[in-house]
C-alpha positions as CSV (number, residue, x, y, z in Angstrom):
1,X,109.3,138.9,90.2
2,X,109.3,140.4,86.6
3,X,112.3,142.2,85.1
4,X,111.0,143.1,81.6
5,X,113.5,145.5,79.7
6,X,111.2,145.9,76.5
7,X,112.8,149.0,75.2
8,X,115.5,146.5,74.9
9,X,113.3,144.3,72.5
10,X,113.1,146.6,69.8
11,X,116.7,146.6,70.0
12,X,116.8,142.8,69.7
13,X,114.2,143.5,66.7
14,X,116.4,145.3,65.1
15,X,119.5,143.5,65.3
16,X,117.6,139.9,64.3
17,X,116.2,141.6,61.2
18,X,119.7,142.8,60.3
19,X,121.3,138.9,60.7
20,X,117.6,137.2,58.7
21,X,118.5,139.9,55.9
22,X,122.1,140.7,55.8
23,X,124.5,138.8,53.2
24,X,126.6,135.9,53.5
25,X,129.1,137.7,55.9
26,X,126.5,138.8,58.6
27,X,124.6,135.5,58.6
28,X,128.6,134.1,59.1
29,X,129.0,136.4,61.7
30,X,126.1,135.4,63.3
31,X,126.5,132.4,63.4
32,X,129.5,132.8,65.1
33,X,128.3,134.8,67.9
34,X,125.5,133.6,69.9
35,X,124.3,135.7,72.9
36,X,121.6,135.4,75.6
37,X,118.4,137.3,74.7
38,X,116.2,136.0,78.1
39,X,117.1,134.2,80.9
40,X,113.7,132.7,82.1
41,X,113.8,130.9,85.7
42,X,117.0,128.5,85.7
43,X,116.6,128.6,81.7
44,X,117.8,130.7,79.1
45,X,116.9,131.5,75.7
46,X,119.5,132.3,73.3
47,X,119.7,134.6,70.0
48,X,119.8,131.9,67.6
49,X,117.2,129.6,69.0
50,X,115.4,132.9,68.5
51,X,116.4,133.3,65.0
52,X,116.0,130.0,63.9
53,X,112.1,130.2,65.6
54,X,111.8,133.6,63.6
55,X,112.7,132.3,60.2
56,X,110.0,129.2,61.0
57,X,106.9,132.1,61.8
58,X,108.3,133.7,58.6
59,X,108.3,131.0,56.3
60,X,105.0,129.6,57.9
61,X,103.5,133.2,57.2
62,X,104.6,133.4,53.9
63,X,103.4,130.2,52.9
64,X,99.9,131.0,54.2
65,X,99.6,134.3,52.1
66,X,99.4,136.2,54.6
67,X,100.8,139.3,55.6
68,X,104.1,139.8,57.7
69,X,103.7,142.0,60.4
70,X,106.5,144.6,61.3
71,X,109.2,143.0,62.4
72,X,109.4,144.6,66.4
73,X,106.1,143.0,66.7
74,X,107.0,139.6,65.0
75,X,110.5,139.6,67.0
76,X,108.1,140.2,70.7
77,X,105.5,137.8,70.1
78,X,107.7,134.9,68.7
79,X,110.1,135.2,72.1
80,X,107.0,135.5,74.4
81,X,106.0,132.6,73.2
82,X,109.4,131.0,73.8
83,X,109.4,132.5,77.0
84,X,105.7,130.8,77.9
85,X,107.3,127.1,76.4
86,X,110.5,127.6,78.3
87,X,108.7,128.2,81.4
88,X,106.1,124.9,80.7
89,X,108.9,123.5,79.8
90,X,110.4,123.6,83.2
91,X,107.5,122.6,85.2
92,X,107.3,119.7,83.2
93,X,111.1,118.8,83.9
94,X,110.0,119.0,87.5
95,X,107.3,117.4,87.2
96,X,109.0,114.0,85.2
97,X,107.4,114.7,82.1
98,X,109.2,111.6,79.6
99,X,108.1,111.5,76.1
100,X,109.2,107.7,74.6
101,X,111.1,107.6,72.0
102,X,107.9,105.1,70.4
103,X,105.4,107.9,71.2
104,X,107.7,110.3,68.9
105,X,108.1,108.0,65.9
106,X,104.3,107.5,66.1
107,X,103.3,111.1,66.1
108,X,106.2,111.7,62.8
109,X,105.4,108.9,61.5
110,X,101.5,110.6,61.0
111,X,102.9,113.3,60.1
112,X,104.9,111.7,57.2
113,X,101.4,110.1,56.5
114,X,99.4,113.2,56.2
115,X,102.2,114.5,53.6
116,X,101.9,110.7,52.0
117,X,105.2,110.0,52.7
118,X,106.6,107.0,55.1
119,X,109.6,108.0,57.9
120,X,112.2,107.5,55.9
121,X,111.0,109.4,52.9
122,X,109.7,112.5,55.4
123,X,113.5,112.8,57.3
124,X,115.4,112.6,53.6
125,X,112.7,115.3,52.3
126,X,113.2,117.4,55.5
127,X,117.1,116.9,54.9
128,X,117.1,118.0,51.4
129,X,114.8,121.1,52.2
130,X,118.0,122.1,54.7
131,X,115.8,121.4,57.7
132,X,117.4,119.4,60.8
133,X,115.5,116.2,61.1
134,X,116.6,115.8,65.0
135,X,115.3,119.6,65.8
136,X,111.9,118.6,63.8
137,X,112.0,115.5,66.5
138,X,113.3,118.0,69.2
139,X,109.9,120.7,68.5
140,X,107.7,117.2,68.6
141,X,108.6,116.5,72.0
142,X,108.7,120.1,73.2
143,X,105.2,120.1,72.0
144,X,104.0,116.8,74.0
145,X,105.5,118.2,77.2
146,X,103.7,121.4,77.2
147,X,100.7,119.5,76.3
148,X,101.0,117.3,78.6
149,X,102.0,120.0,81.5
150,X,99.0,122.1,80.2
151,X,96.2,119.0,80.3
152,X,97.3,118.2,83.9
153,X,97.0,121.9,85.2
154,X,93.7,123.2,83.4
155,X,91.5,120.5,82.9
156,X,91.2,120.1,86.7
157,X,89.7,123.7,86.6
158,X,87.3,122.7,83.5
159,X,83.6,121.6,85.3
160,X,80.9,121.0,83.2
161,X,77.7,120.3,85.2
162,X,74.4,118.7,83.8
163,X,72.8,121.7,83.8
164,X,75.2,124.1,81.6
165,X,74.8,120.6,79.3
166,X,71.1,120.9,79.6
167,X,71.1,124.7,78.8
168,X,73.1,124.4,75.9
169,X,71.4,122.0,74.0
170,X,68.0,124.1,74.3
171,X,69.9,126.6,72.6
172,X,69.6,126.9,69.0
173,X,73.4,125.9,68.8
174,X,72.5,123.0,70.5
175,X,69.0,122.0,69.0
176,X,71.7,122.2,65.9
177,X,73.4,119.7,67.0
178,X,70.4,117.3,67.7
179,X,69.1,117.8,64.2
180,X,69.3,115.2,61.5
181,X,71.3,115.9,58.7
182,X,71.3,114.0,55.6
183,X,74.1,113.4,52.9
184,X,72.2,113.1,49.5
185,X,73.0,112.6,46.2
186,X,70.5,113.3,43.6
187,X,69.9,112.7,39.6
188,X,67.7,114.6,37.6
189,X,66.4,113.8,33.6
190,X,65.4,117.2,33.0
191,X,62.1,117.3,30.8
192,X,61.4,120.7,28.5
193,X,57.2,119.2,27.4
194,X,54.6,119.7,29.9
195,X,53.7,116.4,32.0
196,X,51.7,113.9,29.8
197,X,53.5,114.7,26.8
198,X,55.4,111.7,24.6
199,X,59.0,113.4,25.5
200,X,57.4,113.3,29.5
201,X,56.0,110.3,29.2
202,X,59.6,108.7,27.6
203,X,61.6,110.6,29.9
204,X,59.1,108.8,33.3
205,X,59.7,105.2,31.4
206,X,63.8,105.6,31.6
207,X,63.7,107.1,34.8
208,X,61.4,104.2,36.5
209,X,63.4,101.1,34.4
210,X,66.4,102.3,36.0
211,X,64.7,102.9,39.4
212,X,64.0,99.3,39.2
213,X,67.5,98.0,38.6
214,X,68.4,100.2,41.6
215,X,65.9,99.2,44.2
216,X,67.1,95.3,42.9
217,X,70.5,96.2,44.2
218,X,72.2,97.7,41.2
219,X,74.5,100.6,42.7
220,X,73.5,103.9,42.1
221,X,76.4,105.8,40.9
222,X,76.9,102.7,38.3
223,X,73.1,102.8,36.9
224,X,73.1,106.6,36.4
225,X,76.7,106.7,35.2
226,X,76.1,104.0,32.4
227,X,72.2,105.0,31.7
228,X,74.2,107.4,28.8
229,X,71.2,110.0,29.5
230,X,72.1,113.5,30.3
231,X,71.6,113.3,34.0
232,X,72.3,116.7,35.7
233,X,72.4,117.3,39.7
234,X,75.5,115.4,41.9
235,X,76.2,115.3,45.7
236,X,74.4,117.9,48.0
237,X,76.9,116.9,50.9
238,X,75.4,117.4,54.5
239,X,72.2,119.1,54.8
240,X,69.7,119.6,57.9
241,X,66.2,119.3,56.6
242,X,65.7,123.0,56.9
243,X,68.3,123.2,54.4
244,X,67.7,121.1,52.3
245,X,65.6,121.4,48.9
246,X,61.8,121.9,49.3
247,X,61.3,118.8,46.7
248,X,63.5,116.3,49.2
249,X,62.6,117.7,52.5
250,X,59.6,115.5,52.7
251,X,61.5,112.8,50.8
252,X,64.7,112.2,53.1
253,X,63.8,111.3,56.7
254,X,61.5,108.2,55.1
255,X,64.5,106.9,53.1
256,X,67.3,104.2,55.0
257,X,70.9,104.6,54.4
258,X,71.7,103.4,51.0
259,X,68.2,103.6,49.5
260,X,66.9,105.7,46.6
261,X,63.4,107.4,46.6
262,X,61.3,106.8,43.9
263,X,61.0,109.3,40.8
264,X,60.3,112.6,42.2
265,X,58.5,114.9,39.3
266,X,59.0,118.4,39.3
267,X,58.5,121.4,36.7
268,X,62.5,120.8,36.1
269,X,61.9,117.1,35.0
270,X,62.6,113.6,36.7
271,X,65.0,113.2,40.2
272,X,66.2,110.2,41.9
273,X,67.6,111.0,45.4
274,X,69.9,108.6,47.4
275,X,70.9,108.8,50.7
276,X,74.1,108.4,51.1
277,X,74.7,108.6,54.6
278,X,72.6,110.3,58.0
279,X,73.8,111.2,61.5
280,X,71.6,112.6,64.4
281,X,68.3,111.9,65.6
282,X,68.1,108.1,66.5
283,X,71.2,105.8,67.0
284,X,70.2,102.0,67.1
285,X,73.5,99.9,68.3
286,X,73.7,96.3,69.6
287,X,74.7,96.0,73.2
288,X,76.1,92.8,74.7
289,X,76.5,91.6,78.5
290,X,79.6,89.6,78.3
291,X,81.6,87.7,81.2
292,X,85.2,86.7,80.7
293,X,88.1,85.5,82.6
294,X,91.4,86.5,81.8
295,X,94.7,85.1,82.2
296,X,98.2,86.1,81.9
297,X,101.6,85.0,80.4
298,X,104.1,85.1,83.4
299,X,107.7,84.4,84.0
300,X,106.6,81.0,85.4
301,X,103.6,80.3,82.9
302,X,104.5,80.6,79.1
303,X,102.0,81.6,76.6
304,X,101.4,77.9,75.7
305,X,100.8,76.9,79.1
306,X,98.5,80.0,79.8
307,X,96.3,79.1,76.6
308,X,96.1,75.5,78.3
309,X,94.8,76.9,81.4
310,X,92.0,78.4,79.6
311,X,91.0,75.1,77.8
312,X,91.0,73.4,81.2
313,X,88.4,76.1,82.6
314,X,86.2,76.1,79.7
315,X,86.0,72.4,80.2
316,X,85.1,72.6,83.4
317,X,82.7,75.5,83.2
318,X,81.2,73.3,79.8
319,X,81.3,70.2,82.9
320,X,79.2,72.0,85.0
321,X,81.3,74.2,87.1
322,X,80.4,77.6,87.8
323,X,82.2,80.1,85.9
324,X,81.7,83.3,88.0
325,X,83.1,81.1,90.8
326,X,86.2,80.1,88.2
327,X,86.9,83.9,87.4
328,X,86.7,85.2,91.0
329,X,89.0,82.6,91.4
330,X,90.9,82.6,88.6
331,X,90.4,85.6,86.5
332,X,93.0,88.3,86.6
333,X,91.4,91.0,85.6
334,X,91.4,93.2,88.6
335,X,88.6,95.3,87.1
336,X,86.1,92.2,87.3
337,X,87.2,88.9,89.1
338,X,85.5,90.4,92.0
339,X,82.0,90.4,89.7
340,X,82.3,87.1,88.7
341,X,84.7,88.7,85.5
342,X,81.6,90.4,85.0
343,X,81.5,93.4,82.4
344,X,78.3,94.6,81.9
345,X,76.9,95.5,78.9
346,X,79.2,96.7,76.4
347,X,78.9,99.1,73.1
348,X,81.2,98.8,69.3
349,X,84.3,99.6,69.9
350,X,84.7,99.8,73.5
351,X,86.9,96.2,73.5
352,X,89.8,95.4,71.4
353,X,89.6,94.5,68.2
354,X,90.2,90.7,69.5
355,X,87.8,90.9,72.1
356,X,85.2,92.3,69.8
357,X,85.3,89.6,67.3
358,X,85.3,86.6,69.5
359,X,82.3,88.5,71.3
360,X,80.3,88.6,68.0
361,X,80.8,85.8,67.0
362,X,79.7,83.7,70.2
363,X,76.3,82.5,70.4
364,X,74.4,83.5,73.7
365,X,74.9,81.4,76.4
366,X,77.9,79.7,75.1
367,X,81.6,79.6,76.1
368,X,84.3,80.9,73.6
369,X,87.5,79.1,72.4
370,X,90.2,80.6,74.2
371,X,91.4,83.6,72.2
372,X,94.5,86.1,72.9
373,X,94.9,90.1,72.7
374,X,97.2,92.3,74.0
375,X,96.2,91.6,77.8
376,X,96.8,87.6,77.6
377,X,94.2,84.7,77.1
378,X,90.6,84.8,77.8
379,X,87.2,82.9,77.8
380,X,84.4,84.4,77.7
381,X,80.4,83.7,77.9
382,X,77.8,85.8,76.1
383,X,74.9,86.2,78.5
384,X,72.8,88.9,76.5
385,X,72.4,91.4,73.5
386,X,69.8,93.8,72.6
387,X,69.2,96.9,70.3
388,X,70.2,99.8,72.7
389,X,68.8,103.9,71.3
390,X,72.1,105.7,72.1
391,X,71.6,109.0,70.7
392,X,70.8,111.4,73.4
393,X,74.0,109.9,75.5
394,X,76.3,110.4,72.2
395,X,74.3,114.2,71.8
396,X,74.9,115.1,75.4
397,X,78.7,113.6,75.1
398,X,79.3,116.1,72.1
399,X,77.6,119.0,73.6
400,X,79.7,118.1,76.9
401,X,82.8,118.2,74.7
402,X,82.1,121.5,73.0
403,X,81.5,123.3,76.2
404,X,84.8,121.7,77.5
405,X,86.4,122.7,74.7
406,X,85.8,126.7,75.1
407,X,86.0,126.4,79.0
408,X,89.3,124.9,78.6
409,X,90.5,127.5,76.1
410,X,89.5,130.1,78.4
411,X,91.0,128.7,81.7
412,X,94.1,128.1,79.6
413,X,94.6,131.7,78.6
414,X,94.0,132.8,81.8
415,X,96.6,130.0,83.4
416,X,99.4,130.7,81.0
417,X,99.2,134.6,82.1
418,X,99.1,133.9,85.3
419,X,102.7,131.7,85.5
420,X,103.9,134.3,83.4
421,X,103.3,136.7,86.1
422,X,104.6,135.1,88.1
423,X,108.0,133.5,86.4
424,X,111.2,135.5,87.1
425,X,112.4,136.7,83.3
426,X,115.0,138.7,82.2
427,X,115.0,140.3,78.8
428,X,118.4,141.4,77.6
């Protein structure tokens, strides 16, 4: 059931403008009195939580330049949307929706980052500005609930089947996406005398010495930047091939990452073109099939005593016993003991950090020293690697994403109006 009074907002509109404008004594006076303005399910939403989230849109929309609406129409939109986080709100309450105290610092703590500031220096800024630091932490964690409560309900509507993936990247959207680009930067001597002139044929001996240097190793932006000849051009950024110059079209896809193409002549003078980077088309990555057998620190094992464990295993597995029998055995790792602590093969960056290393840095066939990460201590054998072509599994994953993406905005849209519909709200 709805009970919308919305005459009764433009009222509200009215009398909120009057208390963000008024003078000392009516922002006193309102500070005193505090009223209901919506009583949503078994919440309500008071005038000053309304106030205080009016002056945030205000400031916010000031500080972007652009232009305030009227204020009936700021006044309904910023309390539906406190109506629409009240009731998420709610269902996440229900629901045991906890946000750690850990997860908060971490998310201010990259916020402080982005505004290159640590914690500490982010709450005494915030202070000084007359801002609450606890009701920035509050709006943090109101945030991650209603994330969290909207994740959980929509993206069990969200499908995306093979065939919208397939469809899409047929598109020219998606062929976009397939293409190469190319991050360039280029150098060019320009040359006023016609080719086989003294100043041309000066201008090709300068350009080709410090070709040489470059193609020995010399960095590019050093050479060019200490030639002292008046090189014009600079970075391109990220260019498709269809986009890029006529004179380096043909001249990119041969070049690797980090490699310069030779003097390029054209009626402007000499160019040098380095790539600086490339994404798309082909993606070569080293794969390994890896077996490990993990152990874990316990109240009756210590750390110590774990780690010895592990050195008695390898020994034995060194010894001649077999380790797929050891890790079925063994192995807590509920994901593979059964496999014989089996994992398959494996692609940068899908282990930790720990993991990873140790992994590398194994020869084939061998056992590992035992090593520790965040699960306990392993062992682990290297069984194979090869050179794996990745790209049309990291193409589909993006296009996958992107059509999630807009499904997911859709079905939200039409989720949050529907437990609008049907909340039971009361605007005074």
């Amino acid at each position: 059931m709805i009970c919308k009074r919305l005459t009764a907002v433009f009222g509200l509109a009215g009398m909120l403008g009057m208390m963000l404008i008024g003078g000392p004594a009516t922002l006193a006076q309102t500070q005193i009195l505090d009223s209901v303005v919506a009583i949503v399910e078994d919440d309500v939403i008071m005038a000053s939580e309304l106030r205080r989230r009016l002056a945030l849109v205000q400031e916010s929309i000031e500080r972007s330049g652009r232009e305030v609406p009227p204020q009936e129409v700021l006044v309904r939109e910023t309390l539906d949307r406190l109506i629409l986080e009240s009731i998420q709100l709610q269902m996440g309450q229900r629901a045991g929706v906890r946000i750690s105290d850990a997860q908060l610092n971490e998310s201010i703590s990259r916020i402080a980052a982005r505004n290159n500031m640590n914690l500490e220096q982010f709450r005494n800024k915030l202070e000084s500005d007359g801002r609450s630091y606890q009701a920035m932490r509050e709006d943090v964690r109101r945030e991650f609930v209603i994330q969290r409560v909207q994740q959980g309900n929509v993206n069990r509507n969200v499908q995306i089947t093979d065939e919208e993936v397939e469809n899409f990247l047929e598109s020219e959207e998606g062929r976009k996406l397939t293409a190469e680009e190319y991050h360039l930067v280029h150098a060019l001597l320009a040359v006023s005398g016609e080719p086989g002139s003294r100043e041309d044929q000066a201008a090709a001996a300068q350009v080709n010495e410090l070709y040489t240097r470059i193609a020995a190793g010399e960095s590019f932006d050093e050479v060019i930047g200490d030639s002292g000849l008046p090189f014009q051009g600079g970075d391109l950024g990220w260019r498709s091939r269809d986009n890029l110059p006529s004179l380096f079209a043909d001249v990119a896809p041969g070049l690797k990452i980090g490699e310069t193409s030779a003097p390029i002549r054209s009626a402007s003078g000499y160019h040098l073109v380095f790539l600086a980077e490339k994404r798309g088309g082909e993606m070569m990555v080293q794969q390994t099939k890896v077996r490990h057998i993990l152990l874990k620190p316990s109240a009756i094992r210590s750390s110590e005593e774990t780690r010895e464990l592990a050195r008695e295993l390898r020994a034995d597995i060194i010894g001649g016993d077999d380790f797929g029998e050891l890790a079925r055995e063994y192995s807590e790792d509920i994901g593979s003991a059964a496999e014989g602590g089996d994992l398959g093969w494996t692609t940068p960056g899908q282990m930790v950090p720990e993991f990873e290393n140790m992994m590398n840095s194994t020869e084939l066939n061998s056992i590992s020293t035992p090593f520790e990460s965040q699960f306990g201590w392993h062992i682990l054998e290297v069984l194979e690697r090869r050179q794996e072509d990745l790209s049309s599994m990291v193409v589909s994953n993006r296009a996958r994403e992107m059509l999630h993406q807009r499904k997911y905005q859709e079905e939200l849209d039409a989720w949050l109006r529907k437990i609008r519909d049907e909340a039971f709200i009361d605007i005074k």
